[in-house]
Every structure is written in structure tokens, then in C-alpha cells.
N, C-alpha and C positions, 0 to 999 in steps of 0.2 A: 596312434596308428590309424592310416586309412581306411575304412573298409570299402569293399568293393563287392559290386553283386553282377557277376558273371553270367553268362550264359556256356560259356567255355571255360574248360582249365588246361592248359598244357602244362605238361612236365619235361623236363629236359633235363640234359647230363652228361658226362662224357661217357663213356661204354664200359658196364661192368660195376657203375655204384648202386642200382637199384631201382632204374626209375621206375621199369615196367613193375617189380613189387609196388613201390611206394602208388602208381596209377591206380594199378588194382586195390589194392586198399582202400585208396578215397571212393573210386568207384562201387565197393561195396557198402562203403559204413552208407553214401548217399543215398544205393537202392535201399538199404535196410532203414535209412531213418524217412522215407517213403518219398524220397523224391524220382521221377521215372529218367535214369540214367542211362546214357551211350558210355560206352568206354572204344574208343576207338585208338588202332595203333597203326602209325605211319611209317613204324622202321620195318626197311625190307627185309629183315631178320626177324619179325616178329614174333614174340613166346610169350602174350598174354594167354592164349589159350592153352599152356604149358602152366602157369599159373594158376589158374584157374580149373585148370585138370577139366580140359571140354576141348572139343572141337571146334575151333572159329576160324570161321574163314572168309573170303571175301564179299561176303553177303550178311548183312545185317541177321544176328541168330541171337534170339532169349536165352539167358541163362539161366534167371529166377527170378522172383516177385521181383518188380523197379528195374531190371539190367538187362540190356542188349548188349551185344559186342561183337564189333570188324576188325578183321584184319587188312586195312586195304592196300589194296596192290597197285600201285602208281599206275605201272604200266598199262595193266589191265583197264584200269579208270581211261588214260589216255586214248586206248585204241576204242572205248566207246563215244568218247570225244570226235575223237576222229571220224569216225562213223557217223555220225550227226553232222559236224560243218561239211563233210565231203556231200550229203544227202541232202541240205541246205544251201549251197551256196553255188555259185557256175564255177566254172572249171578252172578261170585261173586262178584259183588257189590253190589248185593244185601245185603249182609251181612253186609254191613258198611254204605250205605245211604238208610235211610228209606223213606217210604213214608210223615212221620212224618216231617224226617228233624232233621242235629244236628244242636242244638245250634246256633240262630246268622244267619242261614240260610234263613229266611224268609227278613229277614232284607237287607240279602245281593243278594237276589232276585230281591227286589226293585231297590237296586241300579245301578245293574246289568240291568233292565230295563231305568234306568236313560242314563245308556250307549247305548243303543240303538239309542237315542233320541240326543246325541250327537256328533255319524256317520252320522248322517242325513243330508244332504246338503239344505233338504227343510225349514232346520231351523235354524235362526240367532244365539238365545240364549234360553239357557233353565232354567228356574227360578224355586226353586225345596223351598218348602214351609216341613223345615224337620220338625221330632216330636220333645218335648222337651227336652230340655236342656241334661238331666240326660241318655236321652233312646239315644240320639245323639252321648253322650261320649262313649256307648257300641258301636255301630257302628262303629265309626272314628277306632276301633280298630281291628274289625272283620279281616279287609285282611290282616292283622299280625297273627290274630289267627287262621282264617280259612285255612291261607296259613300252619301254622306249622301242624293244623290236617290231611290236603289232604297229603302231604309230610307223616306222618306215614298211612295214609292209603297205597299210594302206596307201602311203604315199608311193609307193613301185605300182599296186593297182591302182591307184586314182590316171597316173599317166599314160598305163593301156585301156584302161575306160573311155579313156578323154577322148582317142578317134573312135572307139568303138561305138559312142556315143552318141557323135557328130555323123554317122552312116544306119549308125541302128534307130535313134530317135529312142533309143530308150533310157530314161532318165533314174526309174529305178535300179540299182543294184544293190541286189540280196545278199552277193558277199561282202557289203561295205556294211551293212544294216549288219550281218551276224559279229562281223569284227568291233563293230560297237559296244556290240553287245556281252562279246568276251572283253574289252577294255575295261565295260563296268564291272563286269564281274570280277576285275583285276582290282580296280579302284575298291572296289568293296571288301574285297580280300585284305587289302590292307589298311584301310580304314577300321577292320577287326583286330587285327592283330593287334594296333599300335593303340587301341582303344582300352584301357584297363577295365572300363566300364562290361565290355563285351568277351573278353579275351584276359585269364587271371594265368600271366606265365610267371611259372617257377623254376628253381635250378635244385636238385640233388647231388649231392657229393658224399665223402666221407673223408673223414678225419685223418687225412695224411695226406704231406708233404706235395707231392706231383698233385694228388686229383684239387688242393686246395689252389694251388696255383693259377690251374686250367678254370675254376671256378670266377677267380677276381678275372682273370682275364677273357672270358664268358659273358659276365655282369659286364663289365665296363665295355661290350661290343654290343651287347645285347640293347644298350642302354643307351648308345648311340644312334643305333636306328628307333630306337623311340618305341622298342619290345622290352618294357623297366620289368626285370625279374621280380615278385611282390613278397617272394618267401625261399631262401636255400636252405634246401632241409639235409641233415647231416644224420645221412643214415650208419647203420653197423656200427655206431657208439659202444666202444667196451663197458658193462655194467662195472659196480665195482663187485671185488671179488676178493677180499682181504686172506681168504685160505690160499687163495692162488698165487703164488711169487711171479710168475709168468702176465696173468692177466692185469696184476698189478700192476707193472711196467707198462703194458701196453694202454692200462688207462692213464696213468701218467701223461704217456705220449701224446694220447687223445684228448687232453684236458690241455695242455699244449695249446695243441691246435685249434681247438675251439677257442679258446680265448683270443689267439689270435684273429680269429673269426669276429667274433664279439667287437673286439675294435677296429679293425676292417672297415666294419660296416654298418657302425654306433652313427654315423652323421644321413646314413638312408634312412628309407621310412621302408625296413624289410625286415620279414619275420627272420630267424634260425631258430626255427622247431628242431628235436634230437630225438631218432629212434635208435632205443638199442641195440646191440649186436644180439641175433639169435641163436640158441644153441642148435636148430635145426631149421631145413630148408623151408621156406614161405612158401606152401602153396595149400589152395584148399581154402574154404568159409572158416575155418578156428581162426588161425593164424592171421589169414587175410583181413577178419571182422575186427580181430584185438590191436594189431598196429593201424588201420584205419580209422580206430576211438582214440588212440594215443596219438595220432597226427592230428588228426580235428581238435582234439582237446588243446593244443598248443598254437594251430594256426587262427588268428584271430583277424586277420582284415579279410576274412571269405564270408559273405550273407549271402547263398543264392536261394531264390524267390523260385517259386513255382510260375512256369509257362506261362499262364495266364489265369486271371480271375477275373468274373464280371459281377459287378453291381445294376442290383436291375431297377426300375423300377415301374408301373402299371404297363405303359405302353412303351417303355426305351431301354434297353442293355446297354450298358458300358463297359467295353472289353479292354480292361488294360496288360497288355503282353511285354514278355521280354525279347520279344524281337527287335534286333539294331536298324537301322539305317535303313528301313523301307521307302520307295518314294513310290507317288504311286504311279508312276509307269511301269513300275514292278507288280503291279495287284491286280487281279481280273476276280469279280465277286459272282458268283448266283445262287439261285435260290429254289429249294423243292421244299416246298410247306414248312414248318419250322427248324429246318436247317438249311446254313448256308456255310456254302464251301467257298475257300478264300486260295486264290493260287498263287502262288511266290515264283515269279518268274527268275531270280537270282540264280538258279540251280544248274539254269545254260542250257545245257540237251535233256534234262529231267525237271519237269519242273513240282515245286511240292505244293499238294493238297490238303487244305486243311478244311475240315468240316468240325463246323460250333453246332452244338444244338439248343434251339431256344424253348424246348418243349413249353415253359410256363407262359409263351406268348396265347399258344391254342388257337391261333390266326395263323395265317402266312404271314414272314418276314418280307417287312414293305424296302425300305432307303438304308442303307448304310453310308457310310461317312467312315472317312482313314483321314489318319492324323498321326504328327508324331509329337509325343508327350516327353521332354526332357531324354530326345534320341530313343525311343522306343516306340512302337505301334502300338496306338489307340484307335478304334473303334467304336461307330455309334451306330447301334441299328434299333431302327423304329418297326412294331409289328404293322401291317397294313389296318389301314382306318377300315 
């Protein structure tokens, strides 16, 4: 089996198998085996923080040693979107992005905010709890379709520019530079998703008839656009229960359908880890810590690496990160004595801040150097002579 070492994990599913337990879970065992975890959820129904018995809302909030967690709200992301290109750009754009929003937009707000959370150095992995099934496959497709709408918008603006142009003499336009700059962040969006390296999607079901169905047919869409599910995990498994006549049947039935499962999907390269059926509701650190060790323990193509680590040596650091696809017209670097703060312009209207500190230089930080090492950010920085 492949393994893969992510920076992201989504989980998916159709509505009502469990994915938001099954998120929370991995999101816990990750903070508790000390890796520093987002848990983030994208359905507009959200009840991680129903899970987790805390208040989360759409602003990034701690919930204990290693875990953060958002509830983000499409919408809400969009109208600060909005607010940004309207405050950046001249007016005819206004004509083509409303305050409204086209289509898919709100959606791709969210995600867009999912990228932020993934420049971040302050964080291992980010476990991103999506909506279901059906609202997931519009998605996975937006930065195909968002990219071809932005692409005829600027072609509708390039031809009112074109007299505006030839009378203004002015050659710069800012709203063609910002639409660019949303295209990359389009480009980049899906260049994560479709990357297993960057992006570890999985599917949750359980063991009966309809949701199994919805699952092969899930996989095999999912798997087209080039989002390959790496693990369907089959939750609410009947234990056995041999006093029980009742439960007995039902695991019967259960055993079933996982076997069917089994040979399904014998010729992929994809986990089917089984958690059992609970006799009471999942929520809470007991609960949530104990099926999060029984998922890990099963899923085996998942290695994520810690944010970054440097190797130093008298005058040089070498910062190798799990950052994807940086280029560097994306990076602006500076420097206040031995620390230097590194900016991820990806994030669009917020851009992310990262500061390294090189205390054991005891100089100021001289040259850095950006680099990408096998699709991830490297860094070389030398202290000043």
C-alpha cells in the first residue's frame, strides 16, 4: 500500500454515516500524539463543535493542547472576499462580481480559507470535516469551472479596457493583476486537491445496502476528477454479540456487506479500516480519543510529518517544510535580528505570516534562498558575515 504524507486530510460521505465523529476523532488522537492540528468543517450544517461539546465558530478557537477548530461559513469567507477585490480593483468589476456572488463561490471561499491554514507553519495537518457527498462533487469541480468563468470575465474586461486604454494611456490594470491572481489561487486549489501528496481524501460509509451503493458510486466520480479516495472507512459496524439474537442478525448482515466491500475494491490501492457500532453517543475526549487510536491503528498509508524542521549548521539553516507548491512570486521574506518572517501571498485578501526564529545564529539573519524540494518548500538562510 501507498503511503502518503499529507498536509491535509478530508473526509467525506453521504449525510448521517459519521464523518464529522470519524474527523473529530483523527483530529484528536493527531493533537494528543503532538502533532499541532486544525480541524476544520465546511458543511453548512456544521456540529463539530456539538462533538466536541465547545463552542466553535467561525473564527479559528483552541480547544486544547495541539487543536484548533472552525466552523467556516462560506458565505461569510465570500463577503470578505468581496470586500477586498471591490477595495482593490477599479469599478468595472463591479459589473461581473457581485456582492451576491456567482455560482460556487461561497463554497470556494471556504476553501480558499482552508488554504490559508495550509501556508501555516504553526500547523502540522489540517483535518477539514467537508459537507455531504452530493454538495462535495459540486466542489471538487468549481476550480475547473470557476477558472473557465474568471478567464471570460477578463476577456469581457480586456475589451472595455482596450478604448479605455487608448484615451487613458494607462497600461496598468489592477483589476486584471487581482483576477490573476484569484486564477492562481484557483490553479493552486486544485493542483492540492488532486495531489495525494498534499491533500489525503477519504470516504465514510456504513455497512448497508443504499449508503454502500452511494459509496462505489462516490469512488468511482471521485476518482475521475483525479480526487482518488485513499481509505473508506465503515463506520457503526455491529460488534459480535452472540447473547443477542437481534444483534446477531444484524452482524450477519454487516459481514455481508463488507465482504462485499472487500472485493469491490481488492484491485485499488485503498484502506477499509471498520469502526464499531457504539452503544452510546460520540462526543467528548473518552470516546473521541478511543475511536481515533482504533482508526489510526488500521489506517496505514497516512505518515504526516511535522510543518517543518531545520538542520543547521555554524553559519547556514536548512528549513525543509511541508509546504506544496510554492513559487516564489508567492514569498516576500524580511528580517528583524534573528528572526525572519516569510509571507505566503496564496491566501488572496489575507495573506499568511510565518516567522522562524534562528536564535543559535546570535547575528542577524543575512540571504535566504526558496526552493522546492520534491514539490515542497525549502529554504536556505545564511546568518550575516
Amino acid at each position: 500500500m501507498t503511503v502518503y504524507t499529507p498536509r491535509m486530510i478530508m473526509i467525506n460521505g453521504k449525510g448521517g454515516v459519521g464523518k464529522t465523529t470519524i474527523s473529530t476523532a483523527m483530529a484528536k488522537w493527531f493533537a494528543s500524539t503532538g502533532f499541532r492540528t486544525v480541524l476544520v468543517s465546511t458543511d453548512p450544517a456544521a456540529s463539530v463543535g456539538d462533538c466536541l461539546r465547545k463552542d466553535v465558530g467561525n473564527e479559528l478557537k483552541a480547544i486544547s493542547n495541539n487543536l484548533w477548530a472552525v466552523e467556516i461559513d462560506g458565505e461569510y469567507e465570500y463577503k470578505k472576499l468581496y470586500t477586498y477585490i471591490k477595495n482593490n480593483t477599479k469599478n468595472d468589476i463591479e459589473k461581473f462580481i457581485t456582492e451576491k456572488g456567482a455560482p460556487g463561490m461561497s463554497e470556494m471561499s471556504a476553501l480558499f480559507r482552508c488554504l490559508m491554514f495550509l501556508y501555516d507553519l504553526n500547523y502540522d495537518v489540517i483535518i477539514i470535516d467537508t459537507a455531504p457527498t452530493g454538495h462535495t462533487e459540486e466542489v471538487i469541480q468549481l476550480p475547473t469551472t470557476l477558472r473557465e468563468t474568471l478567464e471570460g470575465l477578463q476577456k469581457a474586461l480586456t475589451s472595455v479596457n482596450m478604448w479605455k486604454n487608448l484615451f487613458s494611456g494607462n497600461a496598468v490594470k489592477k483589476t486584471d493583476k487581482r483576477l490573476n491572481t484569484l486564477k492562481d489561487c484557483v490553479d493552486a486549489l486544485h493542483r492540492i486537491l488532486t495531489d495525494p501528496g498534499t491533500t489525503h481524501f477519504n470516504l465514510v460509509s456504513v455497512p448497508e445496502w443504499m449508503a454502500l451503493r452511494e459509496e462505489v458510486r462516490a469512488f468511482n466520480y471521485f476518482t475521475e476528477h483525479n480526487v482518488v479516495p485513499r481509505n473508506i472507512i465503515m463506520n457503526k459496524v455491529q460488534p459480535p454479540n452472540p447473547d443477542c439474537p437481534f444483534c446477531t442478525e444484524i452482524r450477519k448482515q454487516h459481514e455481508v456487506y463488507l465482504s462485499k466491500m472487500d472485493s469491490q475494491f481488492s484491485k485499488y490501492d485503498v484502506g477499509i479500516p471498520r469502526i464499531m457500532l457504539y452503544p452510546n453517543e460520540i462526543s467528548g475526549d473518552p470516546f473521541l480519543l478511543d475511536i481515533g487510536s482504533k482508526l489510526m491503528k488500521q489506517i496505514h498509508n497516512i505518515d504526516v510529518k511535522k510543518a517543518y524542521h531545520v538542520q543547521s549548521a555554524d553559519d547556514i539553516a536548512h528549513v525543509y517544510t511541508q509546504l506544496p507548491y510554492i513559487a516564489p512570486n508567492n514569498l516576500r521574506f524580511s528580517t528583524k535580528g534573528d528572526v525572519l518572517y516569510m509571507t505566503v501571498t496564496y491566501g488572496l485578501h489575507e495573506d499568511v505570516v510565518n516567522a522562524l526564529s534562528f536564535k543559535r545564529f546570535a547575528r542577524e539573519i543575512g540571504e535566504v534562498k526558496a526552493d522546492n524540494l520534491n514539490g515542497k518548500l525549502y529554504l536556505q538562510v545564511r546568518k550575516k558575515a
